[in-house]
MARROLO-898995 format. One record per residue (C-alpha): residue in three letters; z, x, y. Coordinates in Angstrom, 1 decimal. Each point is the difference from the previous one (the first is absolute). Layout:
residu->ala; Z->Z; X->X; Y->Y .
...
END
This chain:
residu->unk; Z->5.0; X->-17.3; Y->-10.9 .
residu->unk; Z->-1.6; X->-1.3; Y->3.4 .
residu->unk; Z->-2.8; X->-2.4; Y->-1.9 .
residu->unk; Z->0.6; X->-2.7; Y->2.7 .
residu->unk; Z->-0.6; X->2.1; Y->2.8 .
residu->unk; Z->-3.1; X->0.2; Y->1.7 .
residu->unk; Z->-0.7; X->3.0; Y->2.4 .
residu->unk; Z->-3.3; X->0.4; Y->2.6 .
residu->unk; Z->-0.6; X->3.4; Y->0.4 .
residu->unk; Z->-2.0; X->1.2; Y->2.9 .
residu->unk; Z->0.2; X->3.7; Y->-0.3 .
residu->unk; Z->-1.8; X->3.1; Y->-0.1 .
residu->unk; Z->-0.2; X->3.8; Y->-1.3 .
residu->unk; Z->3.1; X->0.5; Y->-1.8 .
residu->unk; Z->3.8; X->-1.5; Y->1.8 .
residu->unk; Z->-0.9; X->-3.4; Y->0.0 .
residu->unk; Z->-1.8; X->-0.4; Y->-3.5 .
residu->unk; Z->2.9; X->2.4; Y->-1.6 .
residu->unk; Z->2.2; X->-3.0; Y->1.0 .
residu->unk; Z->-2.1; X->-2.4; Y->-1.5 .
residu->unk; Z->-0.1; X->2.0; Y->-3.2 .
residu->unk; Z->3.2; X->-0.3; Y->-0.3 .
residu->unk; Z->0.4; X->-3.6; Y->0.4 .
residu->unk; Z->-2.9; X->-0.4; Y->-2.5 .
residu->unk; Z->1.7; X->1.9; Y->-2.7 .
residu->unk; Z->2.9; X->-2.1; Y->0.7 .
residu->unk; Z->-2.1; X->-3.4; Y->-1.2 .
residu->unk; Z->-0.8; X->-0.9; Y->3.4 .
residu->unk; Z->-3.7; X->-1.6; Y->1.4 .
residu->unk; Z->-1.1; X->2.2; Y->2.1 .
residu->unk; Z->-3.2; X->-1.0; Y->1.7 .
residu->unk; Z->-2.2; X->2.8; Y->2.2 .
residu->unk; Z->-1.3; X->-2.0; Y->3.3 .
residu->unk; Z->-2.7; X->2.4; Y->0.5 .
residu->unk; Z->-2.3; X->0.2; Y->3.6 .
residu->unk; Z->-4.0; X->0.5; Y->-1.2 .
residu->unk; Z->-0.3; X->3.0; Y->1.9 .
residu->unk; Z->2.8; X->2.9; Y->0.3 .
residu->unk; Z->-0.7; X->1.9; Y->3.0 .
residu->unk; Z->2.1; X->3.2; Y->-0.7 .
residu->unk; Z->-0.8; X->2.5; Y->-1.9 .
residu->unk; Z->2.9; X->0.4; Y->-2.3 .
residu->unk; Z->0.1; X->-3.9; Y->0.5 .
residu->unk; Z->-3.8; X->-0.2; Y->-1.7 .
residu->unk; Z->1.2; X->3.0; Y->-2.6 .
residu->unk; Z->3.2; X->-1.9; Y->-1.3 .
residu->unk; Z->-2.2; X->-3.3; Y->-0.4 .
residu->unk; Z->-2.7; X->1.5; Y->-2.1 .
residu->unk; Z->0.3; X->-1.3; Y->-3.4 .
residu->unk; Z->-0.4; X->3.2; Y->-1.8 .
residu->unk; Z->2.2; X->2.3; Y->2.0 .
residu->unk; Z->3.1; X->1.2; Y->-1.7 .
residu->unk; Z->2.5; X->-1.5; Y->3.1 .
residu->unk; Z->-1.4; X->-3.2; Y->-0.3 .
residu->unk; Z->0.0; X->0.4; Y->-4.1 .
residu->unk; Z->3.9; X->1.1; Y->0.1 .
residu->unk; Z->1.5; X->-2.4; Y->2.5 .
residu->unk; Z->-1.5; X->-3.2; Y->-1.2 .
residu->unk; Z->-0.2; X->-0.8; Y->-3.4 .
residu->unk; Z->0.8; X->-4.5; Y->-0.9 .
residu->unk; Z->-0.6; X->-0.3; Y->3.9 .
residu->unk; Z->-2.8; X->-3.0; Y->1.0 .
residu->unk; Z->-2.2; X->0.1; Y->2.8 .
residu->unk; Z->-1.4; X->-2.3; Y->2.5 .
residu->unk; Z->-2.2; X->1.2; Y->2.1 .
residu->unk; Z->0.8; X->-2.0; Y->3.8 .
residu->unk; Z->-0.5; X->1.1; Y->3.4 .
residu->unk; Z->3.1; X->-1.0; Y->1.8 .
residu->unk; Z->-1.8; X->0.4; Y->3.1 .
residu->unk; Z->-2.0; X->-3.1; Y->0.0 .
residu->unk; Z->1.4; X->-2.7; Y->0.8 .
residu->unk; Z->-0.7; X->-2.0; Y->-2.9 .
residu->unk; Z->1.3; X->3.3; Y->-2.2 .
residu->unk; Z->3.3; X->-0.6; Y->2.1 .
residu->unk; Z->0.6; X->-3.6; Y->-1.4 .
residu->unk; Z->-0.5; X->1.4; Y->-3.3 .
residu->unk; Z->2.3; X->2.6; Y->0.7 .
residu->unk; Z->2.5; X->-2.3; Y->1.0 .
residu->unk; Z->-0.5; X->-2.5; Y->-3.2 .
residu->unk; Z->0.6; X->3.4; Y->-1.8 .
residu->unk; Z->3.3; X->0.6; Y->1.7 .
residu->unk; Z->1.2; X->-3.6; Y->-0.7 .
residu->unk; Z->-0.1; X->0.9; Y->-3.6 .
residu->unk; Z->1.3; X->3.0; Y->-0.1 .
residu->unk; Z->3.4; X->1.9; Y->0.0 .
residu->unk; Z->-1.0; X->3.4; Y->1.4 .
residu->unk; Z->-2.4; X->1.3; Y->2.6 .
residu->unk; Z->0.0; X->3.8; Y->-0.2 .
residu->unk; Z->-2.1; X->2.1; Y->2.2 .
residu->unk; Z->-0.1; X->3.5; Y->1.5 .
residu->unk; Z->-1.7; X->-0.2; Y->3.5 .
residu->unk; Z->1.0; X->1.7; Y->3.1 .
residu->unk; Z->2.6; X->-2.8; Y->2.3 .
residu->unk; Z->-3.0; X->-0.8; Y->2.4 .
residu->unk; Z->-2.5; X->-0.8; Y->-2.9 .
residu->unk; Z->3.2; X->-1.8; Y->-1.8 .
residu->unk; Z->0.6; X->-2.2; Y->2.4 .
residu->unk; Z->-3.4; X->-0.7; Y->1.2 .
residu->unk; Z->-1.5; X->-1.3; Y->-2.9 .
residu->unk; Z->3.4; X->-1.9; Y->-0.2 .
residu->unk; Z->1.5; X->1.9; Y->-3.3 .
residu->unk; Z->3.5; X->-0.6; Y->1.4 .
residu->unk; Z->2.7; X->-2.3; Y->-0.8 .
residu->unk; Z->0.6; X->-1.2; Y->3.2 .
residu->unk; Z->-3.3; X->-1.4; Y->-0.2 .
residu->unk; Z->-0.8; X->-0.6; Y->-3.6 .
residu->unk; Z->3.7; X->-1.9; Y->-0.6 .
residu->unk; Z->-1.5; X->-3.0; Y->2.1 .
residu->unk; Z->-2.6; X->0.0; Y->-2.9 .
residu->unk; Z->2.9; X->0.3; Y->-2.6 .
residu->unk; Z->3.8; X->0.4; Y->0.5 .
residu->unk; Z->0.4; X->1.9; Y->-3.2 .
residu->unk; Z->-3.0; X->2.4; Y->0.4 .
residu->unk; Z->1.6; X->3.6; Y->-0.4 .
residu->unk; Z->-2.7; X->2.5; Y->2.7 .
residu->unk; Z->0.5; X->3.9; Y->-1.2 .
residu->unk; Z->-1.6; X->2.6; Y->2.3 .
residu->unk; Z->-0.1; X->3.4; Y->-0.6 .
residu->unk; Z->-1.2; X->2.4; Y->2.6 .
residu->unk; Z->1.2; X->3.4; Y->1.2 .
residu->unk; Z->2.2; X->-0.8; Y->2.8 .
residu->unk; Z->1.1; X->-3.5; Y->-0.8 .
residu->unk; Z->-0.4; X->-3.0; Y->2.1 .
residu->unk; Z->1.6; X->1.1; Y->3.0 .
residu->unk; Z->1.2; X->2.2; Y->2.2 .
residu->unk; Z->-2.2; X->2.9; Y->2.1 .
residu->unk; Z->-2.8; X->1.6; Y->-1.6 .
residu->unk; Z->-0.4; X->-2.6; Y->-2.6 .
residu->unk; Z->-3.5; X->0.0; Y->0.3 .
residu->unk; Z->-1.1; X->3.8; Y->-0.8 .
residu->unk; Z->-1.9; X->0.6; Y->-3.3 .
residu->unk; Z->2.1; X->0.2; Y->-3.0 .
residu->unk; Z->-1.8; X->2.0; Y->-2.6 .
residu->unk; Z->2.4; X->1.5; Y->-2.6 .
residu->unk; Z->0.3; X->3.7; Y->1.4 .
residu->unk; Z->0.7; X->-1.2; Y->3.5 .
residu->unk; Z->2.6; X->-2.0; Y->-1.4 .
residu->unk; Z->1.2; X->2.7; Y->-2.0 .
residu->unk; Z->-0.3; X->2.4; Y->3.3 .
residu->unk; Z->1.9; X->-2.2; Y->2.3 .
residu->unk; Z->3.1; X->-1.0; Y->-2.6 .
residu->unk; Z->0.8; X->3.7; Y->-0.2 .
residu->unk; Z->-1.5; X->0.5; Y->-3.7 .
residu->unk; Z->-2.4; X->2.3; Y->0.9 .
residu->unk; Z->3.0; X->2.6; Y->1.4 .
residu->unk; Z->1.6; X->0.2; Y->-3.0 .
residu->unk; Z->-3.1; X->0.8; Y->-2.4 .
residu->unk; Z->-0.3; X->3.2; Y->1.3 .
residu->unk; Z->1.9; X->3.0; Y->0.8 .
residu->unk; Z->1.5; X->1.2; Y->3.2 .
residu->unk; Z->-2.6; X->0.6; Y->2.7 .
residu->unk; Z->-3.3; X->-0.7; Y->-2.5 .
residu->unk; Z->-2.6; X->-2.6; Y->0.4 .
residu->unk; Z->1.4; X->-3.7; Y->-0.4 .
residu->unk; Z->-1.5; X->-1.4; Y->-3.6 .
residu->unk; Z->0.1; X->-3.4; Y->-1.0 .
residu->unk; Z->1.3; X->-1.5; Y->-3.5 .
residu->unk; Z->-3.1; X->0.2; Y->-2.6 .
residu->unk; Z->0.6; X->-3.3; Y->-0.9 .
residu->unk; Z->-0.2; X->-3.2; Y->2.5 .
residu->unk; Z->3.3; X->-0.2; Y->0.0 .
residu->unk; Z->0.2; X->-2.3; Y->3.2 .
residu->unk; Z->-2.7; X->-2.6; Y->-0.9 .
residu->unk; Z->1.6; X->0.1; Y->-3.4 .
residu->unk; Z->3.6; X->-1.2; Y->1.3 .
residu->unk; Z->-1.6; X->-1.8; Y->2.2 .
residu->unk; Z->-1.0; X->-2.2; Y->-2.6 .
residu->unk; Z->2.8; X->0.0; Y->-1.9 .
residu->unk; Z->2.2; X->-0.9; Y->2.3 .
residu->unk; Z->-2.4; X->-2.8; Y->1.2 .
residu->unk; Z->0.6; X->-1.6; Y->-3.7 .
residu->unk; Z->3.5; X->0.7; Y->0.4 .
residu->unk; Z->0.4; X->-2.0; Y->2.6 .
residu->unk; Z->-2.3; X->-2.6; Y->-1.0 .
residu->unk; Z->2.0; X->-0.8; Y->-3.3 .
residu->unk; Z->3.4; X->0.6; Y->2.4 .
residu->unk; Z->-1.5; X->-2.9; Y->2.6 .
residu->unk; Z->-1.2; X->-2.4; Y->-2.8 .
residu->unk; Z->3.3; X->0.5; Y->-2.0 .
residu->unk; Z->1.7; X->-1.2; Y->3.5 .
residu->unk; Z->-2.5; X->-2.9; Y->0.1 .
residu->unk; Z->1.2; X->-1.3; Y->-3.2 .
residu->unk; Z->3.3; X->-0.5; Y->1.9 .
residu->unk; Z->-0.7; X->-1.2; Y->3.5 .
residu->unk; Z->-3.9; X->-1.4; Y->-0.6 .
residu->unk; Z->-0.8; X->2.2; Y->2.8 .
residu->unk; Z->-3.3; X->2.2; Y->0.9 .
residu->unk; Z->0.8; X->3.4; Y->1.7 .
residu->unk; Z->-1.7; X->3.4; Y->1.6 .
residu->unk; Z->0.4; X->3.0; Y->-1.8 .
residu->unk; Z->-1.4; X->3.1; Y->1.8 .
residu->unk; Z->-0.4; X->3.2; Y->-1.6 .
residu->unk; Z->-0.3; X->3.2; Y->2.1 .
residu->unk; Z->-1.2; X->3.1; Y->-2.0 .
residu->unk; Z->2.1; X->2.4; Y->2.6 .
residu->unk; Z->3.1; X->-1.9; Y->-0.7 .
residu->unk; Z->-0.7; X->0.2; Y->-3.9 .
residu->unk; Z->-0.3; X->3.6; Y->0.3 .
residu->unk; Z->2.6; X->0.7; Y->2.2 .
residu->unk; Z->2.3; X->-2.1; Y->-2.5 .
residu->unk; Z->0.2; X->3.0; Y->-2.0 .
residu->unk; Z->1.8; X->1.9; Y->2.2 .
residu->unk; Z->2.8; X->-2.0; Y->-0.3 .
residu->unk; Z->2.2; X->2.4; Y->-1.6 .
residu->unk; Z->-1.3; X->3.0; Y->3.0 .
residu->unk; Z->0.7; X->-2.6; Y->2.4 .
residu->unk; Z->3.6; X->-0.7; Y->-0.3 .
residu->unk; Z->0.6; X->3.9; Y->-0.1 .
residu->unk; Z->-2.1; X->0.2; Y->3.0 .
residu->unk; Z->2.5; X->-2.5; Y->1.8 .
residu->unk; Z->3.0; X->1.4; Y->-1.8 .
residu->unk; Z->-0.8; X->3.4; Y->2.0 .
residu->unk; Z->-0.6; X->-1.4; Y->3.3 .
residu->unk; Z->-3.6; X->0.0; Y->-0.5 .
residu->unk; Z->-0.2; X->3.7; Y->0.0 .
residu->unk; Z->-1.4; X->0.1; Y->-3.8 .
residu->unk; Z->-3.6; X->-0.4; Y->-0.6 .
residu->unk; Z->-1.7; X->-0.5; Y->-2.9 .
residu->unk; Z->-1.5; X->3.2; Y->-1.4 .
residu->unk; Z->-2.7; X->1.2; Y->-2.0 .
residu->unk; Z->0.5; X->-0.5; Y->-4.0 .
residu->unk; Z->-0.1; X->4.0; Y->0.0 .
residu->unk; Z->3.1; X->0.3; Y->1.9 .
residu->unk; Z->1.9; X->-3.0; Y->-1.0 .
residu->unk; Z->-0.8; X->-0.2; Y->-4.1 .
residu->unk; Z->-1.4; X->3.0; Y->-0.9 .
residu->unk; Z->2.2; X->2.4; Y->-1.7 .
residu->unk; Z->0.1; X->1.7; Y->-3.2 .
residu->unk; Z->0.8; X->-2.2; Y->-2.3 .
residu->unk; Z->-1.9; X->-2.9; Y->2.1 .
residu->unk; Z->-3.7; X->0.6; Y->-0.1 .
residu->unk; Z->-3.2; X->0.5; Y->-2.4 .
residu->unk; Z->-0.5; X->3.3; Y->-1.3 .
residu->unk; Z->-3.4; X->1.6; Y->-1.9 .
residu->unk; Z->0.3; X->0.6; Y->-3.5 .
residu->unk; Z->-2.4; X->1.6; Y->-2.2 .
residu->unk; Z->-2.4; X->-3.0; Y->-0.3 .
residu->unk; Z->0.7; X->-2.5; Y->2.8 .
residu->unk; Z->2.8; X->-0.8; Y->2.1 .
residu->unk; Z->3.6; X->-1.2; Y->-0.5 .
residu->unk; Z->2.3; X->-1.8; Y->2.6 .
residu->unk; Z->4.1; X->0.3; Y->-0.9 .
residu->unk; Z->2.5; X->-1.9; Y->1.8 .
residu->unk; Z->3.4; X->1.6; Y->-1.2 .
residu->unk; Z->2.1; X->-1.3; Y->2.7 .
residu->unk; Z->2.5; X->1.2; Y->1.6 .
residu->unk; Z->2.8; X->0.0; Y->-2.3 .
residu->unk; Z->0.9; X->3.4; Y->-1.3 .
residu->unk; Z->0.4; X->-0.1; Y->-3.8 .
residu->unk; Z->-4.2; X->-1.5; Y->0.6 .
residu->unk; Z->-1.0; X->3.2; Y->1.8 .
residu->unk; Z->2.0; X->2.0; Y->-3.3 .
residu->unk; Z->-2.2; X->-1.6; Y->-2.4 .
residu->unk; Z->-2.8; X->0.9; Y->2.1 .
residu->unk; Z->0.3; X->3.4; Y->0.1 .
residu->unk; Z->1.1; X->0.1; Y->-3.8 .
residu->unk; Z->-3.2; X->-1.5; Y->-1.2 .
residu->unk; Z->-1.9; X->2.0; Y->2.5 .
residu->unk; Z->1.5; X->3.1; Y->-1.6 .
residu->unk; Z->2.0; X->1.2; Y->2.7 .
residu->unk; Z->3.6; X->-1.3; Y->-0.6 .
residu->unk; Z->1.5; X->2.0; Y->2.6 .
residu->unk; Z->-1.6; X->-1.1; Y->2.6 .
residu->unk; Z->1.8; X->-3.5; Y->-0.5 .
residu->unk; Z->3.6; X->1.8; Y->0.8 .
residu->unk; Z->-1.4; X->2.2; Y->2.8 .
residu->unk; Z->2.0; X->0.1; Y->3.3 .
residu->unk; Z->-3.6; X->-0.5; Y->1.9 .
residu->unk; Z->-0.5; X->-3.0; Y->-2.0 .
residu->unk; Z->3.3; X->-1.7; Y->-1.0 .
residu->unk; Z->-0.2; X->-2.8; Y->2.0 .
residu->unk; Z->-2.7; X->-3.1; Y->1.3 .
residu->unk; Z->0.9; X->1.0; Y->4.0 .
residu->unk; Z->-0.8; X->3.5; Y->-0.7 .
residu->unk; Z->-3.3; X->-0.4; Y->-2.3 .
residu->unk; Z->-1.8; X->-2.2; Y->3.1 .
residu->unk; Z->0.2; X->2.2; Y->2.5 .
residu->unk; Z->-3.3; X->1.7; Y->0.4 .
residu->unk; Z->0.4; X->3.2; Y->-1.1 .
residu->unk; Z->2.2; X->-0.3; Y->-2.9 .
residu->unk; Z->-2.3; X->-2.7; Y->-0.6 .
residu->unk; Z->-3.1; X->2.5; Y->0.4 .
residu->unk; Z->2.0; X->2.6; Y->-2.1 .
residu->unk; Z->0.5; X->-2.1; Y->-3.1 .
residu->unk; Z->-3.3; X->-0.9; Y->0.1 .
residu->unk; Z->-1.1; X->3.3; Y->-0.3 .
residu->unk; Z->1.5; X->0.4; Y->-3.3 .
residu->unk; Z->-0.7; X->-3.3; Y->-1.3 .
residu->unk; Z->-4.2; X->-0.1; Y->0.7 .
residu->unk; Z->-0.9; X->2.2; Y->-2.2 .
residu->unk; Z->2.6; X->-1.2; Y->-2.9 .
residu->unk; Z->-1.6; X->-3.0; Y->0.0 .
residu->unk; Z->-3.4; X->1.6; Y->-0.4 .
residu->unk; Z->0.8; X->1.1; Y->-2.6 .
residu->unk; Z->-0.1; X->-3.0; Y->-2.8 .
residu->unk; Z->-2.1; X->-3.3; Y->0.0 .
residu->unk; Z->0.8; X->-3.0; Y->2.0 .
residu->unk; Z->0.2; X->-1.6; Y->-3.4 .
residu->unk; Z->2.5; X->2.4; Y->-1.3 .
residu->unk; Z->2.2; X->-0.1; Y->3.3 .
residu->unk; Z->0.2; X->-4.0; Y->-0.3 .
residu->unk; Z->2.1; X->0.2; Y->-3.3 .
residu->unk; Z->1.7; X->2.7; Y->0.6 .
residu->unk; Z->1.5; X->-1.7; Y->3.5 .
residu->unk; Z->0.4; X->-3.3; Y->-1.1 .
residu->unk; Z->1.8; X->1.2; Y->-2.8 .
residu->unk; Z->2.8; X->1.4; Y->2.0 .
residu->unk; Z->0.0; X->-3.9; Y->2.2 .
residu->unk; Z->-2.6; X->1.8; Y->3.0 .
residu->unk; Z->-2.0; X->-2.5; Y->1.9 .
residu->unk; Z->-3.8; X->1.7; Y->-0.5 .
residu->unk; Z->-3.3; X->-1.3; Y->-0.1 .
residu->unk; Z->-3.6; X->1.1; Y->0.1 .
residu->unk; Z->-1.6; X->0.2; Y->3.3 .
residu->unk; Z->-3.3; X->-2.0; Y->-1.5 .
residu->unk; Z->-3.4; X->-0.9; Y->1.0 .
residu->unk; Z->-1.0; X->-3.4; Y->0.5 .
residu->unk; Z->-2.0; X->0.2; Y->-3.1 .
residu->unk; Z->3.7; X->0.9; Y->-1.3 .
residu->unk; Z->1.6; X->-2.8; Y->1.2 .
residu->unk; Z->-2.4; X->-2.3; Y->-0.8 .
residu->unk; Z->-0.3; X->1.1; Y->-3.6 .
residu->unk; Z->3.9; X->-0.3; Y->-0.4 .
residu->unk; Z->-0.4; X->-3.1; Y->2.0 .
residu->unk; Z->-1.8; X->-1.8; Y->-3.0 .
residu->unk; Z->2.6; X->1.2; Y->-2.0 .
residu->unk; Z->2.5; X->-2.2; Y->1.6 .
residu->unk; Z->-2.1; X->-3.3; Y->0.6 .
residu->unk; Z->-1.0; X->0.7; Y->3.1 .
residu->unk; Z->-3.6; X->-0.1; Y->-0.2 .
residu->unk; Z->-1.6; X->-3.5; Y->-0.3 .
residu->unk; Z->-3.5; X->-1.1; Y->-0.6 .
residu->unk; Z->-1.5; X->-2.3; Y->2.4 .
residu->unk; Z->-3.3; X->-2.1; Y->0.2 .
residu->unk; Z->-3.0; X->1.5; Y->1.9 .
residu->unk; Z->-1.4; X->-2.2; Y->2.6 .
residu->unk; Z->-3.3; X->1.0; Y->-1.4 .
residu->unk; Z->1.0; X->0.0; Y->-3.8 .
residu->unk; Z->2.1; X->2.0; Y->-2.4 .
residu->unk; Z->3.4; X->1.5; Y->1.1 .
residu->unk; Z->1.6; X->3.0; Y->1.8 .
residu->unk; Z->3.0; X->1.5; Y->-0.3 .
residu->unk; Z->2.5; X->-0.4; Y->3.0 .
residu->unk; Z->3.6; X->0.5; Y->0.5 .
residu->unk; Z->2.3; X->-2.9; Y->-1.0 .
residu->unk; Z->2.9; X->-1.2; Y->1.6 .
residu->unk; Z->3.4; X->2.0; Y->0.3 .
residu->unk; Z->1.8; X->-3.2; Y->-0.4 .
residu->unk; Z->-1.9; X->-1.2; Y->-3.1 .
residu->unk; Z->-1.2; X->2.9; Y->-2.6 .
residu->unk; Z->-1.3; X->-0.1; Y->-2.9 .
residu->unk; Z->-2.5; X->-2.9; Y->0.3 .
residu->unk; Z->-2.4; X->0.0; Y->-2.9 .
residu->unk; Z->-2.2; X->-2.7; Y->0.8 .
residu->unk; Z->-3.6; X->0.6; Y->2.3 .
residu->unk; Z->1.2; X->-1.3; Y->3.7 .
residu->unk; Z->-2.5; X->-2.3; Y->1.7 .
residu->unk; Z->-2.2; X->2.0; Y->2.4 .
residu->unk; Z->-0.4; X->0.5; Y->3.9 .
residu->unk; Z->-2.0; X->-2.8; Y->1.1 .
residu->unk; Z->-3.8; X->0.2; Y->1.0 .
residu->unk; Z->-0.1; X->-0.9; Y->3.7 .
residu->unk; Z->-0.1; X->-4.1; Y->0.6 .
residu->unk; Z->0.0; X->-0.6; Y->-3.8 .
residu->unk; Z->2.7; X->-2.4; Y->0.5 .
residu->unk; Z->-1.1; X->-1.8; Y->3.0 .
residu->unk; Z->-1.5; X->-3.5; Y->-1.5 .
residu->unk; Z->3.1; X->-0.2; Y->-2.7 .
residu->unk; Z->3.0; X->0.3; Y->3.0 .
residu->unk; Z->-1.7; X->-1.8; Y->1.9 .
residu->unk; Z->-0.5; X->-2.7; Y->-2.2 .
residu->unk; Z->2.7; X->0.0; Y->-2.3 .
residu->unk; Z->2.8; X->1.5; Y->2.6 .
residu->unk; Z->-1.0; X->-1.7; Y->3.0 .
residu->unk; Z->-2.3; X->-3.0; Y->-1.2 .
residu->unk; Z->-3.0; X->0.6; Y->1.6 .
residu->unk; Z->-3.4; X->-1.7; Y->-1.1 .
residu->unk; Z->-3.0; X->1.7; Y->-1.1 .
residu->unk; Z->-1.6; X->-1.4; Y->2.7 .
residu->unk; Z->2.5; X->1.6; Y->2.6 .
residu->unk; Z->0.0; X->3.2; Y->-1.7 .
residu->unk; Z->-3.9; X->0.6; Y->-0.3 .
residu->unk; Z->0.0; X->-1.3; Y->3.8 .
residu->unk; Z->2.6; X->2.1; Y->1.2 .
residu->unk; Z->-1.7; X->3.7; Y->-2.0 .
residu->unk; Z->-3.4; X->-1.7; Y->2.0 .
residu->unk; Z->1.9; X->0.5; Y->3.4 .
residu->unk; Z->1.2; X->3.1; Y->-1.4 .
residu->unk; Z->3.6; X->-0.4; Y->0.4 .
residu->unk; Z->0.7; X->0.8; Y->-3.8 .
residu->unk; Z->-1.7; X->2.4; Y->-2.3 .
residu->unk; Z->-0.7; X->-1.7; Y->-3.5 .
residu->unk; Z->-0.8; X->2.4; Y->-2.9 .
residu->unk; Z->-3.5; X->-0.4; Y->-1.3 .
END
């Protein structure tokens, strides 16, 4: 779709790639300027060729390996910019504007350059420069409060949920800006704050929250969603999560299939404002726990959907990942060091049969970009991996 667009990335871990994923899947070029030496921990762990981050966020990626820091690496940065569309980065705003990532800086190099940063604060504003790794972020939006109950230990998503929007969103507004380019011929900023990303989705608590005067909070899922006919429940073999709703003749069918069809015309039950108070809520559940022990989760699925009740297994990952396949969503990818692995494909785009092209080994693409992109000799390039400014595969 994106075939003509050509995207640096100069990213680590797991935000900044994900973005660049994206835009790779999407038929973009997206070329890796890579320093010769991460200094981070988690910045040396996501580089490493073999390491499943690496491996999942950066398959038909190139790489050149360039150390912006030298001056002479800086002119080569800049003849990368002048042929490119798309500078995408995820680097705190002092590092960001340092190293001149921005496109108040970069525009003067080209007009039409698009610069996407994404960090954990944004740009600016106060405290833009405290360390955004994805549990802070998820602490600070307000994620972490409603993970757990009332009064018990804060727990963070078990996914990375904010570097994974963060990336998202990065490509978002990536393809948004370049669309807009197409129109005016103009380059623009686009800057990407993981906070504001997660605090997007309380959109819906937020206009309540204002509706009330600002007296409403958001509370734990426990005492907002929970209820009866709202959670997952442990069957005989696993565990099984129902989402009747909250219309009445759903909470009926319910009880019917449960075995208790009385219980859906009980005055204690009879309505959704009575069944999420807590302890009506605690009361029903009392009853329905060990009914729903009683069968298989298999056996509960068909009997639920068959009356039109939301349901699903609560799986594993090995669970998901097997029914995954089922759908397309698995993909085989080229190894860096030969052969293929299996990685997850792209929401967007399932069902790809064909082996995708593989992460790229670190400066493997160096001499061709250079070259063939930017029209560098041989001469320049063997001069400029002698003053160590590039890194040329061997």
């Amino acid at each position: 779709m994106f075939e003509e667009m050509i995207v640096l990335e100069i990213a680590d871990a797991w935000s900044g790639p994900t973005g660049g994923l994206l835009l790779s899947d999407f038929g973009a070029q997206v070329i890796k300027l890579e320093p010769p030496v991460w200094k981070r921990p988690l910045e040396v762990r996501a580089a490493r060729r073999d390491d499943p981050v690496f491996l999942a966020a950066n398959r038909g990626k190139k790489s050149v390996g360039l150390d912006v820091t030298l001056p002479q690496g800086k002119r080569i940065f800049e003849d990368f910019v002048r042929k490119s569309d798309v500078l995408l980065t995820n680097s705190p705003p002092s590092v960001y504007k340092k190293l001149g990532f921005d496109y108040e800086t970069l525009s003067q190099v080209n007009p039409r350059v698009i610069c996407c940063n994404i960090s954990g604060y944004g740009l600016v504003g106060d405290g833009v420069e405290r360390p955004a790794y994805d549990m802070a972020i998820q602490a600070v939006s307000g994620v972490m409060s409603v993970t757990a109950g009332e009064g018990k230990i804060p727990i963070p998503a078990g996914i990375l949920v904010a570097d994974e929007r963060g990336g998202i969103m990065a490509a978002l507004g990536i393809l948004a800006a370049y669309i807009s380019r197409l129109k005016d011929g103009k380059g623009r900023q686009v800057d990407v704050s993981m906070v504001n990303n997660l605090l997007f989705s309380y959109s819906r608590e937020v206009v309540d929250y204002y509706m009330r005067g600002k007296t409403g909070r958001v509370l734990p899922y426990e005492q907002t969603r929970k209820r009866a006919d709202y959670r997952a429940y442990e069957t005989a073999d696993s565990y099984i999560a129902i989402t009747a709703g909250r219309g009445q003749d759903k909470w009926q069918a319910l009880c019917k299939v449960l075995g208790v069809p009385e219980m859906g015309f009980d005055q204690r039950f009879d309505s959704y404002e009575k069944r999420i108070t807590p302890e009506i809520r605690m009361e029903a559940e009392r009853i329905l726990e060990p009914l729903f022990r009683g069968r298989k989760t298999g056996e509960w699925l068909q009997l639920l959907s068959a009356v039109g009740i939301p349901c699903a297994r609560v799986n594993s990952m090995h669970d998901a990942v097997m029914d995954a396949a089922k759908t397309g969503m698995i993909v085989k990818v080229q190894s860096p060091a030969g052969g293929v692995f299996e990685s997850m494909g792209s929401p967007l785009n399932p069902g790809i049969k064909e082996t995708l092209a593989a992460p790229p080994r670190f400066g493997q693409h160096t001499k061709e970009l250079l070259g063939g992109l930017l029209g560098y000799s041989e001469k320049q390039i063997d001069m400029l991996a002698g003053e160590r400014a590039i890194v040329v595969e061997s």
